[in-house]
PDB file with SEQRES, HELIX, SHEET and CRYST1 records, atoms N, CA, C and O in Angstrom:
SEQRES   1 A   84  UNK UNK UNK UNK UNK UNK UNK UNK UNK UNK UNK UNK UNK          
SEQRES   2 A   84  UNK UNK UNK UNK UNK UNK UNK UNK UNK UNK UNK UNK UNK          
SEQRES   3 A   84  UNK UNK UNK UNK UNK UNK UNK UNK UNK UNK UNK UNK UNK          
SEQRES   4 A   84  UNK UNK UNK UNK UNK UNK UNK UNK UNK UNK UNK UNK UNK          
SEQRES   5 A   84  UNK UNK UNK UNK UNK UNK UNK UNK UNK UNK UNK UNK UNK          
SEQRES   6 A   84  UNK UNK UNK UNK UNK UNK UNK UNK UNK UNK UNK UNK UNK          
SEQRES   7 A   84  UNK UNK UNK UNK UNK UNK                                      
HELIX    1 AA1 UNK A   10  UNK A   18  1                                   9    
HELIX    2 AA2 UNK A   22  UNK A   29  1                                   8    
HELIX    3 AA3 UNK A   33  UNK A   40  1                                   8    
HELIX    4 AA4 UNK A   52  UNK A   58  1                                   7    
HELIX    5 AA5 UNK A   65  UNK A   67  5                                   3    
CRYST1    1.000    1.000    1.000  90.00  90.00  90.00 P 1           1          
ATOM      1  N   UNK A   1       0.848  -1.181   0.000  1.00  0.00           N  
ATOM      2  CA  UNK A   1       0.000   0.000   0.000  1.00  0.00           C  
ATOM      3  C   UNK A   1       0.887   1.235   0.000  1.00  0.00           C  
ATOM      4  O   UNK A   1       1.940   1.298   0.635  1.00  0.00           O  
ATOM      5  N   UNK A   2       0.450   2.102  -0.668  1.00  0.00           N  
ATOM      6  CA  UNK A   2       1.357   3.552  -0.958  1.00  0.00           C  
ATOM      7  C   UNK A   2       0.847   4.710   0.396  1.00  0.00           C  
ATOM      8  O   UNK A   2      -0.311   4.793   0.806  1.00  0.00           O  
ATOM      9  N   UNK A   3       1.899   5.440   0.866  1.00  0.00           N  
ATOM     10  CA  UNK A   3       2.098   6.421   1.655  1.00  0.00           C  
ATOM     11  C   UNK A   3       1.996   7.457   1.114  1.00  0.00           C  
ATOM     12  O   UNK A   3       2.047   7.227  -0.094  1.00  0.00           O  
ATOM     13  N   UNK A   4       1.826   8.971   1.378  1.00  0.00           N  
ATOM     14  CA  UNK A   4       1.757   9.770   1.403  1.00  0.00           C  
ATOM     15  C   UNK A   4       3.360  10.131   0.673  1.00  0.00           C  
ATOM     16  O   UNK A   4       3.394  10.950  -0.245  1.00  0.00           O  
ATOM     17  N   UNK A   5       4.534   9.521   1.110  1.00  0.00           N  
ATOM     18  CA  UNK A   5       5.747   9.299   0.530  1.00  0.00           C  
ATOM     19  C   UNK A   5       6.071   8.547  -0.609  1.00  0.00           C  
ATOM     20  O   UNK A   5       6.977   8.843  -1.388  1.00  0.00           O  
ATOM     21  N   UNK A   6       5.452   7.732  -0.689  1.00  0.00           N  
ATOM     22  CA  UNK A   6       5.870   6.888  -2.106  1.00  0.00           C  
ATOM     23  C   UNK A   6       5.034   7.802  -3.460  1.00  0.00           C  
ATOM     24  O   UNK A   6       3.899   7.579  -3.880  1.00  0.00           O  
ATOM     25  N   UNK A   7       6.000   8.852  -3.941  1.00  0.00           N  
ATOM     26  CA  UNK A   7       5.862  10.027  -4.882  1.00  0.00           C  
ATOM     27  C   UNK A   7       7.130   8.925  -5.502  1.00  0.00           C  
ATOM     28  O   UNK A   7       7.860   8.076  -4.991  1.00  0.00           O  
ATOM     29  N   UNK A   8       6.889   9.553  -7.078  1.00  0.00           N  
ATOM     30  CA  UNK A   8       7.566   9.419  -8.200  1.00  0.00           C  
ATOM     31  C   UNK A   8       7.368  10.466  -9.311  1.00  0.00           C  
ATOM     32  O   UNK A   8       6.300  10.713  -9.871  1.00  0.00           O  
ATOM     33  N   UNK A   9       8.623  11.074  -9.555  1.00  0.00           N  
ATOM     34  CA  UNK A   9       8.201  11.712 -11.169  1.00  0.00           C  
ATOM     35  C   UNK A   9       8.463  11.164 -11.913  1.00  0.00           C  
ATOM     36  O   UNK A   9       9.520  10.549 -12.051  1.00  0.00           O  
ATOM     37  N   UNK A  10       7.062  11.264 -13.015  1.00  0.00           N  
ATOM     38  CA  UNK A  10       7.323  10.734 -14.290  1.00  0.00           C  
ATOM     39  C   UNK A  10       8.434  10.726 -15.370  1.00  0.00           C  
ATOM     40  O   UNK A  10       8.813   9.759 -16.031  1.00  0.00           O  
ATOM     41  N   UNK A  11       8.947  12.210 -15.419  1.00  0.00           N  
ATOM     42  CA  UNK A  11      10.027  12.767 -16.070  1.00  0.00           C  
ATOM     43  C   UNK A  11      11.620  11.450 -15.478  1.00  0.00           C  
ATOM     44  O   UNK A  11      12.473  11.006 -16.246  1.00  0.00           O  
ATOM     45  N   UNK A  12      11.536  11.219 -14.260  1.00  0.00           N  
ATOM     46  CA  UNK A  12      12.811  10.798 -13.364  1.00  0.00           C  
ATOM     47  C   UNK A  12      12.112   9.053 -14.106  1.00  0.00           C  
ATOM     48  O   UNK A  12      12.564   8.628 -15.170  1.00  0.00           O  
ATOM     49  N   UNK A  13      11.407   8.558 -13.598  1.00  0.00           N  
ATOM     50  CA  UNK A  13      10.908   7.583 -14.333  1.00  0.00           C  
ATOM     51  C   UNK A  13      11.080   7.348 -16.115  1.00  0.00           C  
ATOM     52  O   UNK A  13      11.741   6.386 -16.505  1.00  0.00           O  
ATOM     53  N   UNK A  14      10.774   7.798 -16.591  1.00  0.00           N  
ATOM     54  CA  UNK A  14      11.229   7.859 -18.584  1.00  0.00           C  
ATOM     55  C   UNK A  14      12.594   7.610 -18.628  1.00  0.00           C  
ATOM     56  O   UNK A  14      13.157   6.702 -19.239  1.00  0.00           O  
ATOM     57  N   UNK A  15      13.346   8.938 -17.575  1.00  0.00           N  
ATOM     58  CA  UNK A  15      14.392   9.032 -17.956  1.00  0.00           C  
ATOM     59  C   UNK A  15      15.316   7.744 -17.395  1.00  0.00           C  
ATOM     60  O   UNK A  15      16.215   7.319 -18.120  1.00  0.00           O  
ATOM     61  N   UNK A  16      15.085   7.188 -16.188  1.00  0.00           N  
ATOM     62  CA  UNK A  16      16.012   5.924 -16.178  1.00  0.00           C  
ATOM     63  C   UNK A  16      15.620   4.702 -16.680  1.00  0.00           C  
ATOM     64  O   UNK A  16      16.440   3.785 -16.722  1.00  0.00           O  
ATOM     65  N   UNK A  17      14.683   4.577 -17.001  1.00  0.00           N  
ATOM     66  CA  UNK A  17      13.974   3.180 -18.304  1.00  0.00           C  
ATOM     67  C   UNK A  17      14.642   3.578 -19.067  1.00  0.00           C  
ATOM     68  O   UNK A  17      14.987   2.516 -19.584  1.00  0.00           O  
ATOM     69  N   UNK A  18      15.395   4.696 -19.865  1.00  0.00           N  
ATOM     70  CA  UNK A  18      15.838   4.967 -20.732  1.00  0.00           C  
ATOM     71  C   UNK A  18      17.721   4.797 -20.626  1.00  0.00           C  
ATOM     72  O   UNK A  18      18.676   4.666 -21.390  1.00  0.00           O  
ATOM     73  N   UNK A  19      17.504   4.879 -19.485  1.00  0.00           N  
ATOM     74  CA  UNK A  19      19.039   4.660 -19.447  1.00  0.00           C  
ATOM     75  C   UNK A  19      20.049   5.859 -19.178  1.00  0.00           C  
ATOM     76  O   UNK A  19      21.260   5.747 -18.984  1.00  0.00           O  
ATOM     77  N   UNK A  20      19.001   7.499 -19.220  1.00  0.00           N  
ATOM     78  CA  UNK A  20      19.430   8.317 -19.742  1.00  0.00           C  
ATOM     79  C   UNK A  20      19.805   9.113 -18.321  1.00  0.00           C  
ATOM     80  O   UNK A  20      18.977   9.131 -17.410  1.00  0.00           O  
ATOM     81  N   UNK A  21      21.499   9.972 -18.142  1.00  0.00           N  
ATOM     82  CA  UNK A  21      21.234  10.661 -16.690  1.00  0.00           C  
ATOM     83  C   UNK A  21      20.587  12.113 -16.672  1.00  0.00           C  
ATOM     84  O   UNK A  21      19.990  12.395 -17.710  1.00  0.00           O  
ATOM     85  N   UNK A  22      20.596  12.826 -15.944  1.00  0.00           N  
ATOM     86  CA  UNK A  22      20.175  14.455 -15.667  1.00  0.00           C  
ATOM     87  C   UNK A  22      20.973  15.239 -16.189  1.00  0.00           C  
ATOM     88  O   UNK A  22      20.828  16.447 -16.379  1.00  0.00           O  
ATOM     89  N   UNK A  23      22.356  14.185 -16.585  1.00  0.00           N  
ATOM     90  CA  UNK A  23      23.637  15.488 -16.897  1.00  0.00           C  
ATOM     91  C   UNK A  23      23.331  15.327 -18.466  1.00  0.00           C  
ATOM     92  O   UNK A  23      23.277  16.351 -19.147  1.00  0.00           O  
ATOM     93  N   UNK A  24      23.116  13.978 -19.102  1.00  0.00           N  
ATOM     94  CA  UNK A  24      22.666  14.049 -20.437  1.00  0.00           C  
ATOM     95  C   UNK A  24      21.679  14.353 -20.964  1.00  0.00           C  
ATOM     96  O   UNK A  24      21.775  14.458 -22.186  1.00  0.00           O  
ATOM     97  N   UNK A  25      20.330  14.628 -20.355  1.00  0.00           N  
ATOM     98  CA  UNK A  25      18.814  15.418 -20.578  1.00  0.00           C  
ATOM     99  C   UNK A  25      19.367  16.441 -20.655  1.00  0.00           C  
ATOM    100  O   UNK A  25      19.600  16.746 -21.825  1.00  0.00           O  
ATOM    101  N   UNK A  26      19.785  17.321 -19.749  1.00  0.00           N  
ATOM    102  CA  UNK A  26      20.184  18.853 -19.778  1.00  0.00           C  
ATOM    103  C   UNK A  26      20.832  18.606 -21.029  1.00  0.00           C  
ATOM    104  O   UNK A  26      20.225  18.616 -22.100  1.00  0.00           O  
ATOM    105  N   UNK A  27      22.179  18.361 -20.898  1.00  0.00           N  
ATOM    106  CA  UNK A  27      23.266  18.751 -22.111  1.00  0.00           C  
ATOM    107  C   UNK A  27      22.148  18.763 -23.383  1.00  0.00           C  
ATOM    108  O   UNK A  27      22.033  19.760 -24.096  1.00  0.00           O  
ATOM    109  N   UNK A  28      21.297  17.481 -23.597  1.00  0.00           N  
ATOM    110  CA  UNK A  28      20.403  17.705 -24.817  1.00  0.00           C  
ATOM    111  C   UNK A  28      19.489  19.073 -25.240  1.00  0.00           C  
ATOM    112  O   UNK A  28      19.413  19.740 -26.271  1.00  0.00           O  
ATOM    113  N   UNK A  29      18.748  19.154 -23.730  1.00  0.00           N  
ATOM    114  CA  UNK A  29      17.646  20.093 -23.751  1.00  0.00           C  
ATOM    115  C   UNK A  29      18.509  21.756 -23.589  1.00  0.00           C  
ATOM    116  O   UNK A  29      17.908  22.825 -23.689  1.00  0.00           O  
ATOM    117  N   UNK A  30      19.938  21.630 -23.336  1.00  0.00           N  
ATOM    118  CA  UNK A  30      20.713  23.118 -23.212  1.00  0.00           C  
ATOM    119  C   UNK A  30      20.152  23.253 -22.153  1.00  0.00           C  
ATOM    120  O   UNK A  30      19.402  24.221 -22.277  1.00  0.00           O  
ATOM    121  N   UNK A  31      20.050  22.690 -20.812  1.00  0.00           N  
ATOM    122  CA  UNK A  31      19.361  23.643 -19.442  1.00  0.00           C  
ATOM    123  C   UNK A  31      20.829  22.474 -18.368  1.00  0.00           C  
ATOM    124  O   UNK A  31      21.769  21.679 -18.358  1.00  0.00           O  
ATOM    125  N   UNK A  32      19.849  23.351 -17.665  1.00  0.00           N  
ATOM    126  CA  UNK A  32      21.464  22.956 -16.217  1.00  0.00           C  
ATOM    127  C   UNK A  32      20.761  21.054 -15.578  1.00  0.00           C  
ATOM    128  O   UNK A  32      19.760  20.368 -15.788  1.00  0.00           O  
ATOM    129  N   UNK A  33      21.807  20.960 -14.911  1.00  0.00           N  
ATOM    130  CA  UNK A  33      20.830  19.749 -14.153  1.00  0.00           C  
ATOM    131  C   UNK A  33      20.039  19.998 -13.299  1.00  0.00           C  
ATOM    132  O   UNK A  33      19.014  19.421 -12.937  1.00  0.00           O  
ATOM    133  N   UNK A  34      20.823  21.391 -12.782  1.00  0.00           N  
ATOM    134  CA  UNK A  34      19.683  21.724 -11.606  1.00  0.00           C  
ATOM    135  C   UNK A  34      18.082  21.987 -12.080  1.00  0.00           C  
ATOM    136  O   UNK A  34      17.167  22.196 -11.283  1.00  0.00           O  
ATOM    137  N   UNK A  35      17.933  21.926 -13.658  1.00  0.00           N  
ATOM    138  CA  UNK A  35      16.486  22.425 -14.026  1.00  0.00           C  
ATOM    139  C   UNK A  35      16.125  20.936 -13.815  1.00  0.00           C  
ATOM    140  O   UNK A  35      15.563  20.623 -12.765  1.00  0.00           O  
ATOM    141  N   UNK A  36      16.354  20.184 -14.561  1.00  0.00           N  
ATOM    142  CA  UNK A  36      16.277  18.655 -14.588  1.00  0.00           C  
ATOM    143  C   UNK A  36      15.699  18.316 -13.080  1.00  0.00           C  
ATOM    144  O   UNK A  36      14.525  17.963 -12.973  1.00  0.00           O  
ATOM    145  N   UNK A  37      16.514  18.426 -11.960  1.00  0.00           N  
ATOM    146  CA  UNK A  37      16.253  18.105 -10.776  1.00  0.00           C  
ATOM    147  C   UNK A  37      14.907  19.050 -10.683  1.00  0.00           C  
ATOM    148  O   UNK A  37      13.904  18.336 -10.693  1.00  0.00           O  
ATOM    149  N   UNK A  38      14.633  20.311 -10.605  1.00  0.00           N  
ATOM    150  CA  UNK A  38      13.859  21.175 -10.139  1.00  0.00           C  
ATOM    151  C   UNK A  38      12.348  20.442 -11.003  1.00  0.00           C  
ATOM    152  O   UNK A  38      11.183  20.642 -10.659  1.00  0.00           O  
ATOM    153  N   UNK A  39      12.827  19.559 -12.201  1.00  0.00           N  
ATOM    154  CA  UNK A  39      11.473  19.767 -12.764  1.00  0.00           C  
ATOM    155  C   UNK A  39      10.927  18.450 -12.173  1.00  0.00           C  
ATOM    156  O   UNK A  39       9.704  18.403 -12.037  1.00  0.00           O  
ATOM    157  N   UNK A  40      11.865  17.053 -11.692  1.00  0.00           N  
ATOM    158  CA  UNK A  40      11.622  16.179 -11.273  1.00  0.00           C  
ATOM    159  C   UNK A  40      11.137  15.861 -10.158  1.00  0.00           C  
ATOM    160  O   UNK A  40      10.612  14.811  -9.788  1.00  0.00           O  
ATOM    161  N   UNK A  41      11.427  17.272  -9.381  1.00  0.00           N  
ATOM    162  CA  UNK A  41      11.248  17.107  -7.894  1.00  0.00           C  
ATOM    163  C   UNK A  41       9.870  18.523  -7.995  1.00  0.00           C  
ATOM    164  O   UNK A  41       9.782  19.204  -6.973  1.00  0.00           O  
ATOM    165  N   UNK A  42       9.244  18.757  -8.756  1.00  0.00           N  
ATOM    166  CA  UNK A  42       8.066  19.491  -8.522  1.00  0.00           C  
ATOM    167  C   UNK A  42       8.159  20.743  -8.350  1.00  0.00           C  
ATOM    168  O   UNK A  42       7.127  21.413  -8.328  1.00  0.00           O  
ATOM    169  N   UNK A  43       9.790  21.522  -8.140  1.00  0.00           N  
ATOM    170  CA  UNK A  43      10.190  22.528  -7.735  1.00  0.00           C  
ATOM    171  C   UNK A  43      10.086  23.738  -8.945  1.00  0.00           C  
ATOM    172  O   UNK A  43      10.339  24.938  -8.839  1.00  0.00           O  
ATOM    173  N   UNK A  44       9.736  23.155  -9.837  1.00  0.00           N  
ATOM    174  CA  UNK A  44       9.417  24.356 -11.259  1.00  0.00           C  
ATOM    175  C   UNK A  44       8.381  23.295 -12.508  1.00  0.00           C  
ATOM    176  O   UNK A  44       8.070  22.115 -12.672  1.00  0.00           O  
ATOM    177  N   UNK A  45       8.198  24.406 -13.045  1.00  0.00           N  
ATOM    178  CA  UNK A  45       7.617  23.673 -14.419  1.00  0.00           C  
ATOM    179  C   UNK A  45       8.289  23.371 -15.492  1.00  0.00           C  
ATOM    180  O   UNK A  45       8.925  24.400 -15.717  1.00  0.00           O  
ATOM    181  N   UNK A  46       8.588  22.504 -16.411  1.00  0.00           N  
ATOM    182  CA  UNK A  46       9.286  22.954 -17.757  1.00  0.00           C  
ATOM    183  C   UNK A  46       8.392  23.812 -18.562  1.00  0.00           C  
ATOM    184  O   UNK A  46       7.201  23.585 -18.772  1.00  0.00           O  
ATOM    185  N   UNK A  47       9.188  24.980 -19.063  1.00  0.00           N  
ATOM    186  CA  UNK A  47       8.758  25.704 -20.201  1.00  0.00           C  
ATOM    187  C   UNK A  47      10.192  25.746 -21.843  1.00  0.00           C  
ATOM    188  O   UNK A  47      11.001  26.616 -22.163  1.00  0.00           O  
ATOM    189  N   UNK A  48       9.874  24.371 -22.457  1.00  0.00           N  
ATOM    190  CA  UNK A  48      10.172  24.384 -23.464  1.00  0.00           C  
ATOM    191  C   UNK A  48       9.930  25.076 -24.492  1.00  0.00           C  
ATOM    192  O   UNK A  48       8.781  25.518 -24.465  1.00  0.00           O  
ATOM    193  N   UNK A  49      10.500  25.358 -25.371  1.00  0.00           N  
ATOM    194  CA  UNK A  49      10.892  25.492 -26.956  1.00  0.00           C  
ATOM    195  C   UNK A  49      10.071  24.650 -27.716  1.00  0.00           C  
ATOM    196  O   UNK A  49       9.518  23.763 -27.065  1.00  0.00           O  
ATOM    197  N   UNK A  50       9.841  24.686 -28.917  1.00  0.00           N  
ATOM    198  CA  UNK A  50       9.933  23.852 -29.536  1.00  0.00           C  
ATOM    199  C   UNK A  50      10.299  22.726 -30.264  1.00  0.00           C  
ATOM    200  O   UNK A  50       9.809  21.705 -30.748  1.00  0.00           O  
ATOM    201  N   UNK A  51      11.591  23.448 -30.124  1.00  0.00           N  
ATOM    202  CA  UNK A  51      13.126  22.654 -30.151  1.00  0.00           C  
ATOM    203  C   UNK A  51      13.110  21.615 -29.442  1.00  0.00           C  
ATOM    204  O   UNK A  51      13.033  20.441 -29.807  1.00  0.00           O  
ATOM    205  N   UNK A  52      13.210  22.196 -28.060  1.00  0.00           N  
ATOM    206  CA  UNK A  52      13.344  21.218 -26.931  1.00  0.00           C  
ATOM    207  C   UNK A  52      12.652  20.623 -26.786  1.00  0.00           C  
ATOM    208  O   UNK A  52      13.063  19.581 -26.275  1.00  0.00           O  
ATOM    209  N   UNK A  53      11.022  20.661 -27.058  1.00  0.00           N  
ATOM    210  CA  UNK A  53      10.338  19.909 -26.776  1.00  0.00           C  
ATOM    211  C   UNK A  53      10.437  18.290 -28.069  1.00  0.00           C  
ATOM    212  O   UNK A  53      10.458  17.062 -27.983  1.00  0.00           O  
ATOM    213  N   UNK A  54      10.458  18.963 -28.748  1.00  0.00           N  
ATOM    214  CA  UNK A  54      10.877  17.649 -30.115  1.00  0.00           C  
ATOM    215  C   UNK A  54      12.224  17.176 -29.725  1.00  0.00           C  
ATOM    216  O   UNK A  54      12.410  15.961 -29.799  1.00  0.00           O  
ATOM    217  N   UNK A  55      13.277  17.994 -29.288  1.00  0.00           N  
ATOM    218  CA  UNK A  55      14.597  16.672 -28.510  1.00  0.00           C  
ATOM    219  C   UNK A  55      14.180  16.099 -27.259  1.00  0.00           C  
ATOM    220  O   UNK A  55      14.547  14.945 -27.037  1.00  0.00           O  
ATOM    221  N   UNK A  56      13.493  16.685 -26.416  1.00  0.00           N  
ATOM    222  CA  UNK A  56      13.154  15.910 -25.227  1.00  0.00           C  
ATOM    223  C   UNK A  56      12.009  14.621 -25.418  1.00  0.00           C  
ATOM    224  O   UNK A  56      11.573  13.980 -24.461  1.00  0.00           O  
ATOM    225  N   UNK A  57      11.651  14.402 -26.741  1.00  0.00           N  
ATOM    226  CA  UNK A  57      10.431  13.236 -26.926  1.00  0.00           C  
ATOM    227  C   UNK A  57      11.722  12.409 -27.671  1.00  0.00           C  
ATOM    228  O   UNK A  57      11.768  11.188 -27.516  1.00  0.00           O  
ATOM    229  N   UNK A  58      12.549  12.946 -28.309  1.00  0.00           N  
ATOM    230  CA  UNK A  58      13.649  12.428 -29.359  1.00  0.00           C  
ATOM    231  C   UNK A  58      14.724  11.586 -28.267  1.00  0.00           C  
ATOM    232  O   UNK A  58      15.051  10.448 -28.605  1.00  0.00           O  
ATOM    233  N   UNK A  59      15.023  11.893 -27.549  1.00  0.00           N  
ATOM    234  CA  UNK A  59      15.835  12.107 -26.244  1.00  0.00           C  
ATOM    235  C   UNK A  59      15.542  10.732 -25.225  1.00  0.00           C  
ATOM    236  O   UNK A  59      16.309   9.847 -24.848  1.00  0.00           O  
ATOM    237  N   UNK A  60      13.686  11.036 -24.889  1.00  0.00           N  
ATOM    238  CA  UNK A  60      13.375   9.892 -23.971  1.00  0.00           C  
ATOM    239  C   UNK A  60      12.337   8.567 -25.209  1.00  0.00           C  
ATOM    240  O   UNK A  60      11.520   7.731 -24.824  1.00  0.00           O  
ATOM    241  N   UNK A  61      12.734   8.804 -26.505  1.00  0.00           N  
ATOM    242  CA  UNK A  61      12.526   7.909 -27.230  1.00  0.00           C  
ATOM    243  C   UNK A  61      10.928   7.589 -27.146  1.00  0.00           C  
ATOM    244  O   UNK A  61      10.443   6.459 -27.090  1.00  0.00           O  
ATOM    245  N   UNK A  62      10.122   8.976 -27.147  1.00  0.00           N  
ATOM    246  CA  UNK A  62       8.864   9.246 -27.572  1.00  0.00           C  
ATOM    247  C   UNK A  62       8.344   8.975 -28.257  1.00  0.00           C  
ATOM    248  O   UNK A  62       9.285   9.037 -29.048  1.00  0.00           O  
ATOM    249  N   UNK A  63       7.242   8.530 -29.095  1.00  0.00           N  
ATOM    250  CA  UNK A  63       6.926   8.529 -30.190  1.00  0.00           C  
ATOM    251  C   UNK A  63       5.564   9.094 -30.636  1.00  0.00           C  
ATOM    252  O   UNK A  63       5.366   9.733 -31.669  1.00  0.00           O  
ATOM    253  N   UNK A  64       4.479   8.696 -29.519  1.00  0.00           N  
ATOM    254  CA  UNK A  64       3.025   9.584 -29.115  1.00  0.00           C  
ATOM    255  C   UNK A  64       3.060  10.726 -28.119  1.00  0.00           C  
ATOM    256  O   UNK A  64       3.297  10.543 -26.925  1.00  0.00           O  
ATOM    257  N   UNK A  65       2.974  11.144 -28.309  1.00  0.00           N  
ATOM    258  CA  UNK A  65       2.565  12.785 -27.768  1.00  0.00           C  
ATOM    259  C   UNK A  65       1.547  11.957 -26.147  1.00  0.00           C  
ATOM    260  O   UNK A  65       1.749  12.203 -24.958  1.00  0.00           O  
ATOM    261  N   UNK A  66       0.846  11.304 -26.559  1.00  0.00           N  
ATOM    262  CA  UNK A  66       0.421  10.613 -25.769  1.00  0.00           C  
ATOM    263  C   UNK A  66       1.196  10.116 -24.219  1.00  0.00           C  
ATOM    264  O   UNK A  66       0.751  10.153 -23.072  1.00  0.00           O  
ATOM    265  N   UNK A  67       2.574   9.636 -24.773  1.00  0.00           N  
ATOM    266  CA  UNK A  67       3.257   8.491 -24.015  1.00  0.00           C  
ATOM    267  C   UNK A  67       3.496   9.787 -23.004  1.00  0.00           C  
ATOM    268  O   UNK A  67       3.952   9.373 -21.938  1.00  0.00           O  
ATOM    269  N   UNK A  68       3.365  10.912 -23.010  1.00  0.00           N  
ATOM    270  CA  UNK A  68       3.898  12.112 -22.170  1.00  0.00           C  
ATOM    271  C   UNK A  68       3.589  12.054 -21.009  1.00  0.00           C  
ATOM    272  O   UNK A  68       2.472  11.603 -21.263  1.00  0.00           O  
ATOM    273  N   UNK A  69       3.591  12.121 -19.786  1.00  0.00           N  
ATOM    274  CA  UNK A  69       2.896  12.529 -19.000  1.00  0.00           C  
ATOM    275  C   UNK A  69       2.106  14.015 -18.339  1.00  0.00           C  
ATOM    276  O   UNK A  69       2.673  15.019 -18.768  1.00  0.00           O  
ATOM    277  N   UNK A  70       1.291  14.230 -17.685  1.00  0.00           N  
ATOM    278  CA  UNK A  70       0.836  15.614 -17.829  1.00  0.00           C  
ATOM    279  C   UNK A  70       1.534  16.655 -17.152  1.00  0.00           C  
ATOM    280  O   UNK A  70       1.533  17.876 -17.309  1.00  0.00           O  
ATOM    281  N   UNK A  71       2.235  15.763 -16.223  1.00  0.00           N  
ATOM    282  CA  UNK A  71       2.955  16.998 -15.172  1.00  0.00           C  
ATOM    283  C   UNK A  71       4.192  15.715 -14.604  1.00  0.00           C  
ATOM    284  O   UNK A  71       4.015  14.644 -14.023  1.00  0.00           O  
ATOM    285  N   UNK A  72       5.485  16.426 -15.094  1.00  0.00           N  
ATOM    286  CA  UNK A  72       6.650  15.947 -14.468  1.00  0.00           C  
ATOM    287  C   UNK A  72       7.196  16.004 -13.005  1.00  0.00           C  
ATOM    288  O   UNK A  72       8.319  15.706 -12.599  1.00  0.00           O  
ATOM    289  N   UNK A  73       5.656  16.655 -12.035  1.00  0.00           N  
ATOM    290  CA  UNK A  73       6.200  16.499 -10.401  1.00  0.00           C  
ATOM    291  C   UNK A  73       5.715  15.140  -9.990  1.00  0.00           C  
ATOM    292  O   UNK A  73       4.783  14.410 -10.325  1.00  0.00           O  
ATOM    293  N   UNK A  74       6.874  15.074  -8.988  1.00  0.00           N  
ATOM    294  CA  UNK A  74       6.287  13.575  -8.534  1.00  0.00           C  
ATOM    295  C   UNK A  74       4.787  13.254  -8.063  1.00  0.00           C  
ATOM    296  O   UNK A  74       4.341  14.117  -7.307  1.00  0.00           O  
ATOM    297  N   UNK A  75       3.739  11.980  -8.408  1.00  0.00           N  
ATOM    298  CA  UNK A  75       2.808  11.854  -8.603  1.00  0.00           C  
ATOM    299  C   UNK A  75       2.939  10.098  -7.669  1.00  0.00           C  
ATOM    300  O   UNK A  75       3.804   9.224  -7.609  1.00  0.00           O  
ATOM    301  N   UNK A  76       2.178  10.205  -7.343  1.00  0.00           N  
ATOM    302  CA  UNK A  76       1.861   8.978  -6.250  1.00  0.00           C  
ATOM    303  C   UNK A  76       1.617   7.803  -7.085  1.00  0.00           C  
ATOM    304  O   UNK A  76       0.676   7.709  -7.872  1.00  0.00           O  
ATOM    305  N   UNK A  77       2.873   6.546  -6.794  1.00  0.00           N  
ATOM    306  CA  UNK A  77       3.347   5.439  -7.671  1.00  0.00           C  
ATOM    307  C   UNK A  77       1.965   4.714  -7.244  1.00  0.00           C  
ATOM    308  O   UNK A  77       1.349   4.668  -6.179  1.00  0.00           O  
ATOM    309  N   UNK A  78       1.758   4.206  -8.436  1.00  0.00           N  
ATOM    310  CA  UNK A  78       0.609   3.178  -9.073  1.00  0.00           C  
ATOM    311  C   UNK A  78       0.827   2.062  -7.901  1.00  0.00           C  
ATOM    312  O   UNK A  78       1.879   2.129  -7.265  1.00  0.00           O  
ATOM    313  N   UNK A  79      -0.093   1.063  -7.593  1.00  0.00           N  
ATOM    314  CA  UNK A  79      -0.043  -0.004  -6.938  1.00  0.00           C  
ATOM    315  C   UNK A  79      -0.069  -0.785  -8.461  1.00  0.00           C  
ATOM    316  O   UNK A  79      -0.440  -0.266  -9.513  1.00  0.00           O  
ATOM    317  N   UNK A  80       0.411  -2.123  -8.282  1.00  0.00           N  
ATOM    318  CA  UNK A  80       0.153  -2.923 -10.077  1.00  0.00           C  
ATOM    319  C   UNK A  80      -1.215  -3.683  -9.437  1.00  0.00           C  
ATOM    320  O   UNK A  80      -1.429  -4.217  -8.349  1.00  0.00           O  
ATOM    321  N   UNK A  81      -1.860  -3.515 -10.388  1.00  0.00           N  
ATOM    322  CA  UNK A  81      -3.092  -4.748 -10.580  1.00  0.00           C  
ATOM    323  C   UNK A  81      -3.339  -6.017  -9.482  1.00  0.00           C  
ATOM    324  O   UNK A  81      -2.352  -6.728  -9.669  1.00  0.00           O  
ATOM    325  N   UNK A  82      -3.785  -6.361  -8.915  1.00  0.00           N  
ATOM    326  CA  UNK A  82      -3.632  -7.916  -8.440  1.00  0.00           C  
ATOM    327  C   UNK A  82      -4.528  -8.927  -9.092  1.00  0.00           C  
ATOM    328  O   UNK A  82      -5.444  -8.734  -9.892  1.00  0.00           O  
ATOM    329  N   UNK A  83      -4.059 -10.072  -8.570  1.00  0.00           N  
ATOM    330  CA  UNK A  83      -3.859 -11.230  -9.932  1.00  0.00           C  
ATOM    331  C   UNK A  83      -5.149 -11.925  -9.146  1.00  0.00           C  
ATOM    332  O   UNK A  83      -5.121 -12.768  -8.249  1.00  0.00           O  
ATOM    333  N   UNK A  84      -6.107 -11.392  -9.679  1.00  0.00           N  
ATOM    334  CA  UNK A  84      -7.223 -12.112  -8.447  1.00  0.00           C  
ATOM    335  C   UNK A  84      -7.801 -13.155  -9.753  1.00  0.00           C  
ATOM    336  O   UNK A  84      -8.684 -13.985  -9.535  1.00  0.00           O  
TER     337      UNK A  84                                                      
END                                                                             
């Protein structure tokens, strides 16, 4: 059962399924890590480019606009299904 603590961002989530760190998102997207951190940890919003926004789907190997999530602050981790 999930706590009040068991938060996850989506953004921090993509990005290590992907393999990818905070120092290589930034370097892609041109922003610091500290934005990276700030956007993962709920502490700002991203306000992309257009640019950026087409390397950051390019980046975490996007393909639907869909696969996005709506907000990159941490969001209270899913319980999985049970196998009833």
């Amino acid at each position: 059962m999930n706590t009040d603590t068991d938060l996850e961002s989506p953004l921090m989530r993509l990005r290590t399924l992907r393999r990818i760190t905070q120092r290589e998102l930034a370097d892609a997207l041109n922003v610091s890590v500290t934005t990276i951190k700030n956007w993962e940890s709920g502490r700002s919003v991203p306000t992309l480019s257009i640019g950026q926004f087409k390397t950051l789907m390019k980046t975490l190997r996007i393909k639907n606009i869909e696969e996005l999530p709506d907000s990159f602050a941490p969001q209270p981790i899913e319980d999985p299904p049970d196998d009833d």
